[in-house]
C-alpha positions as CSV (number, residue, x, y, z in Angstrom):
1,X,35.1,206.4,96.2
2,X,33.1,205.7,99.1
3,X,29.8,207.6,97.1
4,X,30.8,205.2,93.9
5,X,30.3,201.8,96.0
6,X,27.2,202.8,97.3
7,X,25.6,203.7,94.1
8,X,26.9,200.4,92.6
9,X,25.0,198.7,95.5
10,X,22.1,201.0,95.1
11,X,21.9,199.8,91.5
12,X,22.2,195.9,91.8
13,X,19.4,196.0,94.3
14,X,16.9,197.8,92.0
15,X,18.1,195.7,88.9
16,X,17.5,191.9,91.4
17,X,13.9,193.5,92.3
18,X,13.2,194.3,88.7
19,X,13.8,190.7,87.6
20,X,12.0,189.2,90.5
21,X,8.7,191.2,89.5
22,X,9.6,190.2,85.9
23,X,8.7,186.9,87.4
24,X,12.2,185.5,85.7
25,X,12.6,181.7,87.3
26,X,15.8,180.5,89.2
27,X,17.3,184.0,89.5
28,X,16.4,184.5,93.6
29,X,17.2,182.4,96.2
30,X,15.6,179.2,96.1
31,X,13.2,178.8,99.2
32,X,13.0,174.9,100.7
33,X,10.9,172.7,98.1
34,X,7.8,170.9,99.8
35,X,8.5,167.1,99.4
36,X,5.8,164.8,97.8
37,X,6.7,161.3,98.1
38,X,4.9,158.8,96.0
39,X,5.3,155.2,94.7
40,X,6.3,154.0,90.8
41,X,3.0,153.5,88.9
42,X,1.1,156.1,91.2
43,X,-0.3,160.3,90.9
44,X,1.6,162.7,92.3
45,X,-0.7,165.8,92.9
46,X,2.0,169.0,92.8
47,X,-0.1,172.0,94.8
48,X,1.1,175.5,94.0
49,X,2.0,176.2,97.6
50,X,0.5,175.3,101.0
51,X,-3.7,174.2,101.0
52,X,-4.5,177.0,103.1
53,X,-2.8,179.6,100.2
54,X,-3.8,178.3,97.2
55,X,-7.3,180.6,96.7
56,X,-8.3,180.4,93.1
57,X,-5.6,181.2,91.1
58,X,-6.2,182.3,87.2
59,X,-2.9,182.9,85.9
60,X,-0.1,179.9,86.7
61,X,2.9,178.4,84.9
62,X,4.4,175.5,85.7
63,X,7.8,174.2,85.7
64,X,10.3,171.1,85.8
65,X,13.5,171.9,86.9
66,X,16.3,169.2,85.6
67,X,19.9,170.2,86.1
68,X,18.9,173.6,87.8
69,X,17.2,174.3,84.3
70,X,13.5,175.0,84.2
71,X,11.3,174.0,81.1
72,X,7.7,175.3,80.8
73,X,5.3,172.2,81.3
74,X,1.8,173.5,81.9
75,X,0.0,176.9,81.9
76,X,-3.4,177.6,83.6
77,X,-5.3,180.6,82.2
78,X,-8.4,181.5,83.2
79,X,-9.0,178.4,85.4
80,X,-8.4,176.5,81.4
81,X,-5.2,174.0,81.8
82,X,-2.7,173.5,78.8
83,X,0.3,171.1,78.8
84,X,3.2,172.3,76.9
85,X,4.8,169.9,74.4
86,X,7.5,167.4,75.9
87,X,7.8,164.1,78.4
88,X,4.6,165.7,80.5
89,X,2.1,166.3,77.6
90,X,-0.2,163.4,77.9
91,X,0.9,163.0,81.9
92,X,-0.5,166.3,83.6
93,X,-4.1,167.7,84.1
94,X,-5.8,170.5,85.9
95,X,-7.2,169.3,89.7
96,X,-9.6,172.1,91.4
97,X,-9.4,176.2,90.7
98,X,-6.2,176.2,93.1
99,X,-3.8,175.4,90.2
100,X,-2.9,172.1,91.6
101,X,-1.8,169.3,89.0
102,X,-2.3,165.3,89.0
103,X,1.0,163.8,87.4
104,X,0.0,160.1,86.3
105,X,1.9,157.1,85.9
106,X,5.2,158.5,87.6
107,X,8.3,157.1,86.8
108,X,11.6,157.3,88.5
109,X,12.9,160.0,86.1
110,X,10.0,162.3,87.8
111,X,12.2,162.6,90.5
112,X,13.0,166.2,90.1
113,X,12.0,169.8,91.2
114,X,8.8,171.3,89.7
115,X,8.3,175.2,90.4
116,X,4.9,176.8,90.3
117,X,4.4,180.1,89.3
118,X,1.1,182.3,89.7
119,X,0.5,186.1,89.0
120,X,-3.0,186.4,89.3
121,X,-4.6,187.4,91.5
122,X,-1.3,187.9,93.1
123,X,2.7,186.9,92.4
124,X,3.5,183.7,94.0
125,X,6.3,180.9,93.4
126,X,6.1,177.8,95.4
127,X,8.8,174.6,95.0
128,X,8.2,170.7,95.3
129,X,10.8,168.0,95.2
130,X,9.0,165.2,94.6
131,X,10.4,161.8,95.4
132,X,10.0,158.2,93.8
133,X,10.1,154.7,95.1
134,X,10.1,151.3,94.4
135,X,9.9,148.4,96.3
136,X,13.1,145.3,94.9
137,X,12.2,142.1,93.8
138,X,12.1,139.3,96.1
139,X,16.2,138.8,96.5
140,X,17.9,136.3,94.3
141,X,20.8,134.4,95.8
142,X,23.3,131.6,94.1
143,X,25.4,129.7,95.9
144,X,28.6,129.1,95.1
145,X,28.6,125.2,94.3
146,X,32.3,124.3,93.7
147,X,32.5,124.8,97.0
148,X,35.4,126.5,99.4
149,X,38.6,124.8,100.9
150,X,39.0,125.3,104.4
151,X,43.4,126.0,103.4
152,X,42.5,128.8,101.3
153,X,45.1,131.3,102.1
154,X,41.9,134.7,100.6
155,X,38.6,135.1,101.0
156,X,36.6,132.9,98.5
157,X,33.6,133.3,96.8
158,X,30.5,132.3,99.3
159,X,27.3,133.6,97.3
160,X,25.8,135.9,95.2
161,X,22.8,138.1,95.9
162,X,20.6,139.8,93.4
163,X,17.9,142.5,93.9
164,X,16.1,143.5,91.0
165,X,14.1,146.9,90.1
166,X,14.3,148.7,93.4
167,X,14.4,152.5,93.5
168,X,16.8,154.0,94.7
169,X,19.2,151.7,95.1
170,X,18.3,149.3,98.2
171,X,21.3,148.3,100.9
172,X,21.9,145.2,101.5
173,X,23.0,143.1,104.2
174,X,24.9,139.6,104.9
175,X,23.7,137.3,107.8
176,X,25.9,133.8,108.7
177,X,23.5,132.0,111.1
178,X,21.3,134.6,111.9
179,X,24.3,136.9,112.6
180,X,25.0,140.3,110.3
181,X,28.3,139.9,108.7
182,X,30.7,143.2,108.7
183,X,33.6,143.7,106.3
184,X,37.0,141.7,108.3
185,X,40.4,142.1,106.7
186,X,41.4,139.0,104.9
187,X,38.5,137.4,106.3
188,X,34.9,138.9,104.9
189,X,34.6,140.9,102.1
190,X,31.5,142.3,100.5
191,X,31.5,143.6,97.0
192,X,28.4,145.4,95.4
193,X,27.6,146.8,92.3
194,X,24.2,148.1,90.6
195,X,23.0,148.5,87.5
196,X,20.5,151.2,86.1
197,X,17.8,149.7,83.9
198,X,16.3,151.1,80.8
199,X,13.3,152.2,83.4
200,X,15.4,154.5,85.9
201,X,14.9,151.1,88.4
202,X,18.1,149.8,89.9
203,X,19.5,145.9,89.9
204,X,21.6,145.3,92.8
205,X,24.3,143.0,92.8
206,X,26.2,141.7,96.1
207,X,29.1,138.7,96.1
208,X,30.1,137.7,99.6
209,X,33.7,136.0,100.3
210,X,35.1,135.0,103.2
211,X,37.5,132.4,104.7
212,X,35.6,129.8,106.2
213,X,36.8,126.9,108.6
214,X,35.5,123.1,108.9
215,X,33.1,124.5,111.5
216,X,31.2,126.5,109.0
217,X,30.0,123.2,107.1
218,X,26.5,123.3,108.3
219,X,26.3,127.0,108.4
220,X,23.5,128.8,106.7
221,X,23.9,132.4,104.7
222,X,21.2,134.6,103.5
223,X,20.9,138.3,102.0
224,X,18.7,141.3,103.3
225,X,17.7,144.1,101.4
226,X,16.4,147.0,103.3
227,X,14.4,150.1,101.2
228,X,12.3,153.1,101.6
229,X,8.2,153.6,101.0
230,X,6.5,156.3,101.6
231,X,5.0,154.0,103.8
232,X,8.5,153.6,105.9
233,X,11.3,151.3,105.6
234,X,10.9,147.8,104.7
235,X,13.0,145.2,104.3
236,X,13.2,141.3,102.3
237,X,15.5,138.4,103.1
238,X,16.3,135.7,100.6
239,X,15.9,132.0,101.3
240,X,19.5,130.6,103.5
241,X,21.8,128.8,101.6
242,X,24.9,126.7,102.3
243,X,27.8,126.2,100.8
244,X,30.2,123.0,99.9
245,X,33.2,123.5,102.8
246,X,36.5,121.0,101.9
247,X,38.6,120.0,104.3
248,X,40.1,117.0,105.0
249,X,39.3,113.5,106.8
250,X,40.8,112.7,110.1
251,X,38.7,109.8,111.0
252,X,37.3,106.7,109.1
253,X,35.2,104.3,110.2
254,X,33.1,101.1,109.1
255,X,29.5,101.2,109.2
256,X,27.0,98.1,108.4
257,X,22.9,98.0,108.0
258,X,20.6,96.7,109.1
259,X,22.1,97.1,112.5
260,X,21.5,94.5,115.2
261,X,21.8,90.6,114.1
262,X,22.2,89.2,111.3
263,X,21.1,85.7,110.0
264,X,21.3,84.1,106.7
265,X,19.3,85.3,104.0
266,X,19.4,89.0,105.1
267,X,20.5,91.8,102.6
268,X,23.9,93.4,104.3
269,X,25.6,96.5,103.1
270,X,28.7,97.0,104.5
271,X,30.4,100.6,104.1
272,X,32.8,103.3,104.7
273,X,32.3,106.6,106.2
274,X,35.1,109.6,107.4
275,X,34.8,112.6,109.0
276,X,36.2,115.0,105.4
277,X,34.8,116.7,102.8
278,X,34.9,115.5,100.0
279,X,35.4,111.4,101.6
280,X,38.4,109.7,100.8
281,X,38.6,106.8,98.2
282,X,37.3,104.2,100.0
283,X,38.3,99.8,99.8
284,X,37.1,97.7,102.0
285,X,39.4,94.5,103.4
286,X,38.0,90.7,105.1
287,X,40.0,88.8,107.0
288,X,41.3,85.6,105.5
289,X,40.3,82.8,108.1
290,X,43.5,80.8,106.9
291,X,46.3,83.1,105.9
292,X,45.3,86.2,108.3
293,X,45.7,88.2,106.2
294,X,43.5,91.2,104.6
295,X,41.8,90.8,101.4
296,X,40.4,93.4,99.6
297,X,36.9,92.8,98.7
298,X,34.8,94.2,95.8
299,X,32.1,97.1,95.9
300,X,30.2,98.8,93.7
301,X,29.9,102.6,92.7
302,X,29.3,104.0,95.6
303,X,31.6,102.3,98.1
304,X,29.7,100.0,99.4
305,X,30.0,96.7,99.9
306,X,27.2,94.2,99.7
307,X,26.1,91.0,100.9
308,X,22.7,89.5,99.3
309,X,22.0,86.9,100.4
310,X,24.1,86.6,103.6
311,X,25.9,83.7,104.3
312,X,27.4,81.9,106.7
313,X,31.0,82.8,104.8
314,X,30.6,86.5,105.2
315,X,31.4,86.2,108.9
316,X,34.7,87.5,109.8
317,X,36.8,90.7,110.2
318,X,36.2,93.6,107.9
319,X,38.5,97.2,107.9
320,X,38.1,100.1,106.0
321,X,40.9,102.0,104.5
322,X,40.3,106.0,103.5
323,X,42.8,107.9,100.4
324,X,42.8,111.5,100.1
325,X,43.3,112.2,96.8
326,X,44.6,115.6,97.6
327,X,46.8,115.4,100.2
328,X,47.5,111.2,99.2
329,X,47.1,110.7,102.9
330,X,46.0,107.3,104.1
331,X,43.5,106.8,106.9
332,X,42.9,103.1,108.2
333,X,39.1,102.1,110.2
334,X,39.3,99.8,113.3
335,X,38.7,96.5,112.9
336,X,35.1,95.4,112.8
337,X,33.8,91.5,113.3
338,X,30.6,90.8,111.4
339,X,29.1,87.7,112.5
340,X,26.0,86.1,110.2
341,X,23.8,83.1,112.1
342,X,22.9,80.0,110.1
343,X,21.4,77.4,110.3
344,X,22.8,74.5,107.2
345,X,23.2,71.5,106.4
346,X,20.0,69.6,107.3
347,X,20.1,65.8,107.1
348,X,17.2,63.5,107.3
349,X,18.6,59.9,107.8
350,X,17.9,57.3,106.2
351,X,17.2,59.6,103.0
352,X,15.1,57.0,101.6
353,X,12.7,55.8,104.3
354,X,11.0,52.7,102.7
355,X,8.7,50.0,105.1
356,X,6.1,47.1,104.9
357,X,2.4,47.8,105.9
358,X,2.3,47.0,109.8
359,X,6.5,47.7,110.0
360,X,7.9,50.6,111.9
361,X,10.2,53.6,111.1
362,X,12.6,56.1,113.1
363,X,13.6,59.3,111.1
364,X,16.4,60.9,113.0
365,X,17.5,65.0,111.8
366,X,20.3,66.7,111.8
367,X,21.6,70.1,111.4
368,X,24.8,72.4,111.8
369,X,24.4,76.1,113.5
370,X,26.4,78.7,115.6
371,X,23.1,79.1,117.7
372,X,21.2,76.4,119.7
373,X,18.4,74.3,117.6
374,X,14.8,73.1,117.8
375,X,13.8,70.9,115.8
376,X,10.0,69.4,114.3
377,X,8.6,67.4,112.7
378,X,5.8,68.3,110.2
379,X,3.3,66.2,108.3
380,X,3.6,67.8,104.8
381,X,0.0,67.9,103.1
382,X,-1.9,68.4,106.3
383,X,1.3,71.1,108.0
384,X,0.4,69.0,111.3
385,X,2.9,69.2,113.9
386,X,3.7,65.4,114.7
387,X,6.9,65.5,116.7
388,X,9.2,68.3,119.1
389,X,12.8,67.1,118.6
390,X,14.9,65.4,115.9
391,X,13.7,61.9,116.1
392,X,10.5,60.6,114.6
393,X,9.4,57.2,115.4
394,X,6.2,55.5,112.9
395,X,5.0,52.4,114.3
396,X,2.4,50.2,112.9
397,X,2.5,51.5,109.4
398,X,-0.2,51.7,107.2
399,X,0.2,52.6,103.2
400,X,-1.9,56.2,104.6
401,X,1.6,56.9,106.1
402,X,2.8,56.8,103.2
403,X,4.0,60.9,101.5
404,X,6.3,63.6,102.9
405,X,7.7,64.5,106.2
406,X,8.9,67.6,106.7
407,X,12.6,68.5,109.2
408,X,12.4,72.1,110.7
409,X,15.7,73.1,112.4
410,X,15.4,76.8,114.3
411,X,16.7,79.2,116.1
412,X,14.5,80.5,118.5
413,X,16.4,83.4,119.5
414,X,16.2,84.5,116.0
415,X,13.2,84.8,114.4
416,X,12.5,83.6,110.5
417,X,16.4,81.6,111.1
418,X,15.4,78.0,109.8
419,X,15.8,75.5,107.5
420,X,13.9,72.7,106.7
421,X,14.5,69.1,104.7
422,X,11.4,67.1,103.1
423,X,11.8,62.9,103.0
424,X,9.0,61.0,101.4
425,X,8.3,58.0,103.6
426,X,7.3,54.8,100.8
427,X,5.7,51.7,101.8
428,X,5.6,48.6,99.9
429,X,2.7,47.2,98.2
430,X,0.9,46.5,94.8
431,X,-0.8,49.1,93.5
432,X,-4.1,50.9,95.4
433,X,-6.8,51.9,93.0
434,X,-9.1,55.0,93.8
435,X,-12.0,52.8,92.8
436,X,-12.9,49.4,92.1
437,X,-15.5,49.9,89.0
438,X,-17.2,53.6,88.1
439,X,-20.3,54.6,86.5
440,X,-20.4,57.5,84.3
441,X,-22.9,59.1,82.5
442,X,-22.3,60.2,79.1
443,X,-23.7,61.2,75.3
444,X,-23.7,59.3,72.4
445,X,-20.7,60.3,69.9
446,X,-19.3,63.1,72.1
447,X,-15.4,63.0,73.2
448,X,-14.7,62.6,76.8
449,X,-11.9,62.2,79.2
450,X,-11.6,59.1,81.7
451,X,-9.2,59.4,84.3
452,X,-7.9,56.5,86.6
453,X,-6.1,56.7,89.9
454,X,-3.4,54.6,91.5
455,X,-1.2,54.5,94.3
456,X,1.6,51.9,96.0
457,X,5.4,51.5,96.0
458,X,7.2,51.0,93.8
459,X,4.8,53.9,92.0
460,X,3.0,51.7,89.8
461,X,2.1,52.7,85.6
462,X,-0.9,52.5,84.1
463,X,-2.3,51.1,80.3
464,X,-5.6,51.1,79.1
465,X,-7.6,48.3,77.2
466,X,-9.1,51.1,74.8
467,X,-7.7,53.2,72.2
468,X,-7.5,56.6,72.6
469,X,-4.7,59.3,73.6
470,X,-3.5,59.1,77.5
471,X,-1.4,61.3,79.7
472,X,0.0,60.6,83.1
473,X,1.0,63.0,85.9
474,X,2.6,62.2,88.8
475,X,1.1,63.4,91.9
476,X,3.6,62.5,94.5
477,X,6.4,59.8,94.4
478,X,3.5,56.4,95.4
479,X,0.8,58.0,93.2
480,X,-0.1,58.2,89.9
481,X,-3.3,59.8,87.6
482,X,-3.6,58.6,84.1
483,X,-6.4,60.7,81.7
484,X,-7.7,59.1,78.5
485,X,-9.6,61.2,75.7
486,X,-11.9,58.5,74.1
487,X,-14.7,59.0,72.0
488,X,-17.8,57.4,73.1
489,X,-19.0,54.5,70.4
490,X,-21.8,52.1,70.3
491,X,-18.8,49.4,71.2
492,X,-17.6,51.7,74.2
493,X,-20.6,51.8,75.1
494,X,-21.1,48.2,75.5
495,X,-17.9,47.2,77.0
496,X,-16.6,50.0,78.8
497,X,-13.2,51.0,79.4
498,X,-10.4,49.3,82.0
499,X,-7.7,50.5,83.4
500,X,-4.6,48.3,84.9
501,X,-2.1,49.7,87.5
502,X,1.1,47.5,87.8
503,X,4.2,47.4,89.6
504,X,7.0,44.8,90.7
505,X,4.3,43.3,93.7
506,X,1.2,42.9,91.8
507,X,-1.3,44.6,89.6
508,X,-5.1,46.1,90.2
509,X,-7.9,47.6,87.8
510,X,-10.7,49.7,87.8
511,X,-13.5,49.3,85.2
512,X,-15.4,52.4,84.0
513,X,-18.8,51.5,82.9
514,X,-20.4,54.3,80.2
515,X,-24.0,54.5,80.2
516,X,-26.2,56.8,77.9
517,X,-28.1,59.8,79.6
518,X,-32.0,59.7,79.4
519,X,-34.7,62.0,81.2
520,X,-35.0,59.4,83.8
521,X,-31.1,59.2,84.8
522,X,-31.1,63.1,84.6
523,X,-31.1,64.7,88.0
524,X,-30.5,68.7,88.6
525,X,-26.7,67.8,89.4
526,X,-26.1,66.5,86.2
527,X,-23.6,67.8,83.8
528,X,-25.6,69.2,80.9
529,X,-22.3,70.3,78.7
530,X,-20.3,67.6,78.5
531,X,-22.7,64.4,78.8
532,X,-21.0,63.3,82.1
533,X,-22.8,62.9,86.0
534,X,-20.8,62.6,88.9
535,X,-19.1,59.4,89.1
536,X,-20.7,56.9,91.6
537,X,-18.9,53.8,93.4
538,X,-20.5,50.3,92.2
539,X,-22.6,48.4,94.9
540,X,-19.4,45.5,94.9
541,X,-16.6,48.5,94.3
542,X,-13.8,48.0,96.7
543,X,-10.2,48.7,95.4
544,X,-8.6,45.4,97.3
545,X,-8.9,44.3,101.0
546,X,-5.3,46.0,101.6
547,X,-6.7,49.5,100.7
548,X,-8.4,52.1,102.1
549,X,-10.6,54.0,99.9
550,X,-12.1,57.4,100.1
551,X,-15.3,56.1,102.1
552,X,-18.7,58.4,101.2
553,X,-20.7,59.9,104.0
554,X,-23.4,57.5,105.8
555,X,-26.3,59.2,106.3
556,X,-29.5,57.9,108.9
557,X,-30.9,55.1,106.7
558,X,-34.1,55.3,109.1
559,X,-34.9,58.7,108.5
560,X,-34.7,58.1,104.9
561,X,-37.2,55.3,104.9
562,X,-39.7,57.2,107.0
563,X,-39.4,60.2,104.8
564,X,-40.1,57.8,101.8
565,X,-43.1,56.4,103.5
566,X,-44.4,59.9,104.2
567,X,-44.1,60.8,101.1
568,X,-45.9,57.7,99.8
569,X,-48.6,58.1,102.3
570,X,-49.5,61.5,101.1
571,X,-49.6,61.0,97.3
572,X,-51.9,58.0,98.0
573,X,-54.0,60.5,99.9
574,X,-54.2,63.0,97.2
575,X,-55.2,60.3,94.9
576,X,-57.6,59.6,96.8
577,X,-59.2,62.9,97.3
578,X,-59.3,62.7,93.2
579,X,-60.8,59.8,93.1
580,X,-63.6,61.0,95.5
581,X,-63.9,64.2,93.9
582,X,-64.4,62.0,90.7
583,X,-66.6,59.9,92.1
584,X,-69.1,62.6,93.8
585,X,-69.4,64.3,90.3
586,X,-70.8,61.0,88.7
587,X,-68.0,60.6,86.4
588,X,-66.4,57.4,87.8
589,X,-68.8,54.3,87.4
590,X,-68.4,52.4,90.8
591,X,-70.6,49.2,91.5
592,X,-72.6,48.7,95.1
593,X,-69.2,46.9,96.3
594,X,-67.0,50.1,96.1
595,X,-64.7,47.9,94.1
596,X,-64.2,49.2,90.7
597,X,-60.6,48.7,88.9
598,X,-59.8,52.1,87.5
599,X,-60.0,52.0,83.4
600,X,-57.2,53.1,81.1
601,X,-56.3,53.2,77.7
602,X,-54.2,49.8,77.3
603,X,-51.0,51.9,76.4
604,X,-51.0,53.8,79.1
605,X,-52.2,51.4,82.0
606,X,-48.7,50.4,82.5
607,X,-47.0,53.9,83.1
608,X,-49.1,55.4,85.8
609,X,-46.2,55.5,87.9
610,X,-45.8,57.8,91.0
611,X,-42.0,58.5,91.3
612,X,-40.4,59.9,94.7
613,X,-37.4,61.7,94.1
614,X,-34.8,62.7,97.2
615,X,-32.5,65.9,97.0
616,X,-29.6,64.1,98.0
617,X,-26.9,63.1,95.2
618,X,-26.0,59.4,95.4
619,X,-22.6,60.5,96.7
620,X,-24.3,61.5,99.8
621,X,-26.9,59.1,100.4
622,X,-23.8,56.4,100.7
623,X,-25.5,52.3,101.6
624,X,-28.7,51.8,102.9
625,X,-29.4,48.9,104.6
626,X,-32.2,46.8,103.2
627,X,-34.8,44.1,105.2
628,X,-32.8,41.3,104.8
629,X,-29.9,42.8,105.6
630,X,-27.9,43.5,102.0
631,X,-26.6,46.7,101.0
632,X,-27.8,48.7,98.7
633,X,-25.8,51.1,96.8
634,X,-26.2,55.0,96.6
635,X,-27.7,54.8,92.8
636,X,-30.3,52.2,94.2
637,X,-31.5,55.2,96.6
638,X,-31.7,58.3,94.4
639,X,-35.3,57.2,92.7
640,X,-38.5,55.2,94.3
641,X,-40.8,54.5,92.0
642,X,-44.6,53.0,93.7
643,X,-46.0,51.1,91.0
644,X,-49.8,51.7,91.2
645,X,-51.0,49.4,88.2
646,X,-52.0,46.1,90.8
């Protein structure tokens, strides 16, 4: 028996070395494979054993081993490569004389065994496991927005983190404020799950729950996912999220903006806060000065109360009162004062301030405020500061005094509180005319506008004694301006146009004369377009003895009469040198006296005329006073004429 066993033994040893030199694959005892470790994408290059082996090797097969079953992939014979039909045809190609093969574009089903093979010059396997990676998308995480209630009696739902096409299958981690989260009976729980794509990559899927206190309202969660490279281990973290936390109010509170005080005019919101998530409905309750009690007041969508503009009213004593919808609790806010500064009610006595030239006036303001005033007094078309305090005094009145004064009532501890009241001071007297009579220049049959200008009080009205189609506009409460489009006619021409300003106390005029425009009334000022010049005062134009008009500048009336002379002086002189020259070249017959009178055609003896013209308009040359002591008026100086026929 014992002879039979060791035959049997005998036997089964010569049969396993007959199939090992028969060269049969995955009958012996698999030696350790030789890992290769490459990236999705990359080569591999699969060596048929170690570098320092490998010699030049004629005869090899080559093998991929999938579920411990190997399938022919490649034969080298003679140094000449051949890929077998299959997955690895178009994939695999001959590197060197060693037998070594390049395996493109690897995929993560080429993680697998591949056996080599090799006969020639001598019998050879060699094993290589060859491992694939690939680095997960950036990590996808969604928050869970409904949000979590702090009463939940099991872990809810905090976020969701997703890690797409990784290989193999990535781990992933949960971090709270920076701190790894571990699984916690009925208090974390992590759930994962992957999926395998069409591509052999791997989509990760982690949901985090947990049970999560009012504290953990601001906290911030984020997702890690940690894989391999050939490289090493690597790792990606997803932005931090946070999630809604509910839980309920246990304070309310008002709060009101700006901060700091308030005056009239300013835009107040008044609103409720509270310490729970989500807030409370929310009403808002004033004071009623005369019952006491609380009145609720009206906001808009979102709670909040506003005051625009602020007034004096809104002071008073505001609460807030907080509903939980959810638990119907009712939380009540302290009571909060809100006080708005004013400044109303400004008086100007007497409110129709009326006086005779040479009389006198007091204007005495008034104002109501919760704050102490200042008061001034303000000249309204000049903004001049006339008086500190709420009494004005005019004395000696003249019809200039006449126009707005303006109250200011302050608080100077606030700045921008004021108000102010305008009274228009009137003082009797027929009516003021801007001007007594007026030149203006015009053209023949062309339309034109004439305007006239009055002023006294009562306000006077003013009528015309010429057709044509007038307007009025009142330029303050004592003055008037009257327009009137006329045409200009051969009778316009000749008697001009007058204006009459009446009123309860007397009457005044103004008479427009209208005078044609020729080359020699022309000057560089004129108005070329519409056929008018600037209008000039009349030598005798003086609106009454009670007015005061709008007097024109003076200038020097001696400089201008020594510039005229100059001027005179040195035309004569270039005349002279003319005459000279004339004379030297024979062409001027002169007697033995010198004395010759200078000959010229009878029609033109009378024009030679030397004409001296100054810059300044008549406006600005105002009266010039003459030898014997009369004025001259402005038009008089605008031309000098030297008549040089005698």
């Amino acid at each position: 028996m014992g002879l039979l066993r060791l035959a049997c033994a005998f036997l089964l040893a010569v049969a396993c070395c007959c199939r090992r030199a028969a060269g049969v694959p995955g009958e012996a005892e698999p030696p350790v494979p030789e890992l290769v470790e490459v990236e999705v994408g990359s080569t591999a290059l699969l060596k048929c054993g170690p570098s320092h082996s490998q010699g030049n090797l004629s005869h090899v097969d080559w093998f991929s081993v999938h579920k411990e079953k190997p399938t022919l992939i490649f034969r080298v014979r003679q140094g000449q490569g051949q890929s077998e039909p299959g997955e690895y045809q178009h994939r695999l190609s001959l590197q060197g004389r060693g037998g070594a093969l390049a395996l493109t574009q690897v995929t993560p089903h080429d993680e697998r065994i591949f056996l080599c093979q090799s006969k020639r010059p001598r019998s050879q396997e060699h094993r290589i496991q060859l491992r694939v990676y690939k680095a997960p998308e950036e990590p996808n995480i969604q928050v869970n927005v409904l949000g979590i209630p702090v009463n939940s009696e099991e872990p809810e739902e905090v976020a969701t983190c997703v890690g797409r096409n990784g290989y193999p299958i990535p781990q992933v981690i949960w971090y709270k404020n920076g701190r790894a989260l571990k699984e916690e009976k009925n208090r974390v729980h992590i759930q994962s799950s992957q999926i395998v794509e069409s591509s052999g990559l791997y989509t990760l899927q982690s949901v985090l729950k947990a049970q999560l206190v009012k504290e953990d309202k601001d906290a911030q969660f984020y997702c890690e996912l940690n894989y391999r490279l050939p490289s090493g281990n690597h790792m990606k973290e997803s932005r931090e999220v946070n999630v809604p936390v509910f839980y309920p109010a246990e304070k309310v509170w008002l709060e009101v903006e700006p901060v700091g005080v308030l005056k009239e005019g300013d835009h107040v919101e008044i609103r409720c806060l509270a310490d729970g998530n989500p807030p409370p409905h929310f009403t808002i309750s004033k004071q009623n000065p005369s019952t006491r009690e609380m009145e609720e007041q009206t906001i808009n969508d979102n709670g909040v109360l506003v005051l625009e503009p602020a007034q004096k009213e809104h002071s008073g004593l505001y609460e807030c009162q907080g509903l939980d919808l959810q638990t119907m609790g009712s939380l009540l806010s302290e009571p909060q004062e809100l006080l708005v500064n004013y400044v109303s009610d400004v008086r100007v006595s007497p409110t129709v301030p009326e006086s005779q030239e040479g009389g006198s006036l007091t204007l005495t303001c008034e104002a109501e405020s919760n704050q102490a005033l200042e008061f001034q007094w303000l000249r309204e078309k000049t903004g001049q500061v006339l008086e500190k305090g709420p009494m004005l005094q005019l004395h000696n009145l003249r019809r200039e005094a006449g126009g707005g004064y303006r109250c200011v009532a302050s608080v100077p501890s606030i700045p921008g509180l004021n108000r102010t009241q305008l009274v228009n001071v009137a003082i009797f007297g027929p009516p003021w005319m801007a001007f007594k009579e007026r030149k203006v220049w015009v053209k023949d049959k062309v339309a034109l506008n004439l305007s006239c200008e009055a002023s006294g009080h009562p306000r006077p009205t003013i009528s015309w004694n010429v057709n044509g189609t007038a307007s009025e506009q009142q330029q303050d409460p004592q003055r008037v301006l009257s327009t009137l489009n006329v045409l200009v006619t051969p009778e316009l021409l000749e008697t001009g146009a007058e204006c009459m300003a009446s009123n309860s106390l007397g009457k005044n005029t103004t008479v427009i004369f209208l005078e044609l425009v020729s080359l020699t009334t022309l000057t560089p000022d004129s108005n070329q377009t519409t056929g008018l010049s600037t209008s000039t005062v009349s030598p005798h134009a003086r609106a009454n003895s009670t007015s005061t008009e709008k007097k024109l500048p003076e200038p020097e009336s001696k400089g201008v009469v020594i510039v005229a002379v100059i001027v005179c002086i040195l035309v004569l002189a270039v005349l002279g040198a003319v005459l000279y020259f004339f004379y030297k070249k024979g062409k001027l017959p002169c007697g033995r006296s010198g004395k010759q009178e200078i000959t010229l055609p009878p029609s033109r003896k009378s024009e030679f005329v030397v004409e001296v013209k100054s810059d300044k308009l008549p406006e600005e040359m105002g009266l010039l006073q003459g030898s014997n002591g009369d004025k001259r008026a402005p038009g008089d100086q605008g031309e000098k004429y030297i008549d040089l026929r005698h």
